[in-house]
N, C-alpha and C positions, 0 to 999 in steps of 0.2 A: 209638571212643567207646563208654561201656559204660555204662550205666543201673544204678544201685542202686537195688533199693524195701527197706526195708527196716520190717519192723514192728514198733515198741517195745511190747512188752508188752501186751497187750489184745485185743478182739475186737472190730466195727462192728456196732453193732448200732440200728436205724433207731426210733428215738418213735413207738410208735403215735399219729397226730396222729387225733382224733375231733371232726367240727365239733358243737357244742352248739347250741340253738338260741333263742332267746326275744322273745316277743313284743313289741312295741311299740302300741298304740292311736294311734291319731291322731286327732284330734279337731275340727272346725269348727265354729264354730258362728256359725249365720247366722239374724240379726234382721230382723223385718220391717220397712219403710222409713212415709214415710204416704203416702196417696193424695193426689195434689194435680194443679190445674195452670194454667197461665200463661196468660194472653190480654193483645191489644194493649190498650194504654194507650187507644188512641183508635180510630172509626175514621169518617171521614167521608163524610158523604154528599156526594154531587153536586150544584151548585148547579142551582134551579130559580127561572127566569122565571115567575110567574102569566100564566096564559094566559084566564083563563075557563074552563079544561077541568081534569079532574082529573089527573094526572101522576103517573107512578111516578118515582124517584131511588133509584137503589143504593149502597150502602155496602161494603167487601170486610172483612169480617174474616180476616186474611191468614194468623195462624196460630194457634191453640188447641192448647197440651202440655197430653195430658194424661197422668200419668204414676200408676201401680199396682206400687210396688214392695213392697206387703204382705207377698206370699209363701202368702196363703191362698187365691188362686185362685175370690174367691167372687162375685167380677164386679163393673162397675158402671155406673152412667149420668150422662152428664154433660148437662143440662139449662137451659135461657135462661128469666128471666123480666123485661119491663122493662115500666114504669108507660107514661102518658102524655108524649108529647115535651112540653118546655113553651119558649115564648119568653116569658117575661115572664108576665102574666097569660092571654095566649092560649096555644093546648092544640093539639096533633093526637094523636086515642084512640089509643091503642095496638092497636087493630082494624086500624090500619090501616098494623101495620105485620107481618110474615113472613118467614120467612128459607128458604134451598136450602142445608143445608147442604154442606159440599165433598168433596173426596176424604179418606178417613183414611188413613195411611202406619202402619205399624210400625217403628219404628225401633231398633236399640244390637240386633238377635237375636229381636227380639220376634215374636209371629207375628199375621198377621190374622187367623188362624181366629176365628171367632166374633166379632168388632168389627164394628159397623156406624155409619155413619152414620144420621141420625136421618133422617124424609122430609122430599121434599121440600115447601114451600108447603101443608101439611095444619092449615089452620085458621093464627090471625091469634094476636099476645101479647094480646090481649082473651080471648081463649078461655083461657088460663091458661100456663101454663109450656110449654117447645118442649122436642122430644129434639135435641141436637147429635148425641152419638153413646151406644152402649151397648155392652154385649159380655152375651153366653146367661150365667148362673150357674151358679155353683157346679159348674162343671167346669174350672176353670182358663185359660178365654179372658179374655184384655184383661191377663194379667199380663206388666208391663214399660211400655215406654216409648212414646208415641203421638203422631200431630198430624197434624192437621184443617187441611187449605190451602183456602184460597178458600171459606169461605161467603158467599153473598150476601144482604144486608141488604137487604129492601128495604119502601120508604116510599110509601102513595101518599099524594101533598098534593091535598086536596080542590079544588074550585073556590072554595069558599067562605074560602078560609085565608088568616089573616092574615100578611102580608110576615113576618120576624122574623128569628133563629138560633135554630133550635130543639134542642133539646137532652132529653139522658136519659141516664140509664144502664143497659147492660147486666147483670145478674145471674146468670154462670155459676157453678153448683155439679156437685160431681162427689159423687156417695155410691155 
């Protein structure tokens, strides 16, 4: 068996191949979200027998989002204010009533650097607005997502209080 190569006219000659290059941009662009956040609908106290003596009864507010999806990093605190409880025409001050807030969690990546919970039992809602929680500013703590488990509500019913359902509302803001 015998192989022919044979070459028809011409020379091999190889394409200088040269790779070219050129740039592409890519580009994102990312909006900031607004500061908000969620608390329970309700949360109830404990019922209390009159005794003649004054009484405390708690309340759990079970969980507080608060969320910082701005993107400016410039902090914020989120803050309780509520009136007098009322049953009808009769009142229990709002002196008399103070909260422990709970643990804060970081949540979705978030970090806890710099968030805190607010203190605990330091002065009554007579005394004026409570801290829930905050975060340091204007260094980028409390950006992302947050909540606040188990603060405890609590109430003291004097001796002198009238039977009722007493009732108020909470006022959290977050700035």
């Amino acid at each position: 068996m015998a192989f022919m190569f044979a070459m028809i006219s011409g020379t091999v000659n190889p394409i200088r191949v040269r790779a070219i290059g050129d740039n592409t941009i890519l580009q994102a662009i990312v909006q900031g979200g607004t500061l908000s956040l969620d608390s329970p609908e309700q949360a109830n106290y404990t019922t209390v027998t009159l005794n003649a003596s004054v009484q405390t009864t708690t309340a759990n507010l079970v969980q507080v989002n608060m969320r910082d999806p701005r993107g400016s990093g410039v902090g914020w605190t989120t803050i309780g204010s509520c009136n007098d409880m009322a049953a009808g025409s009769n009142t229990i001050a709002n002196d008399y009533i103070d909260w422990a807030p709970g643990t804060i969690y970081a949540l979705d990546g978030a970090s806890n650097t710099g968030v805190a919970a607010g203190a605990d039992y330091t002065g009554n809602f007579g005394d004026g607005t409570r801290t829930l929680a905050n975060t340091t500013t204007d260094n980028g703590d409390g950006m992302g997502n947050y909540v606040i488990n188990g603060t405890t509500m609590n109430l003291q019913i004097q001796s002198d209080a009238n039977a009722g359902t007493y009732q108020n509302t909470l006022l959290l803001t977050i700035s």
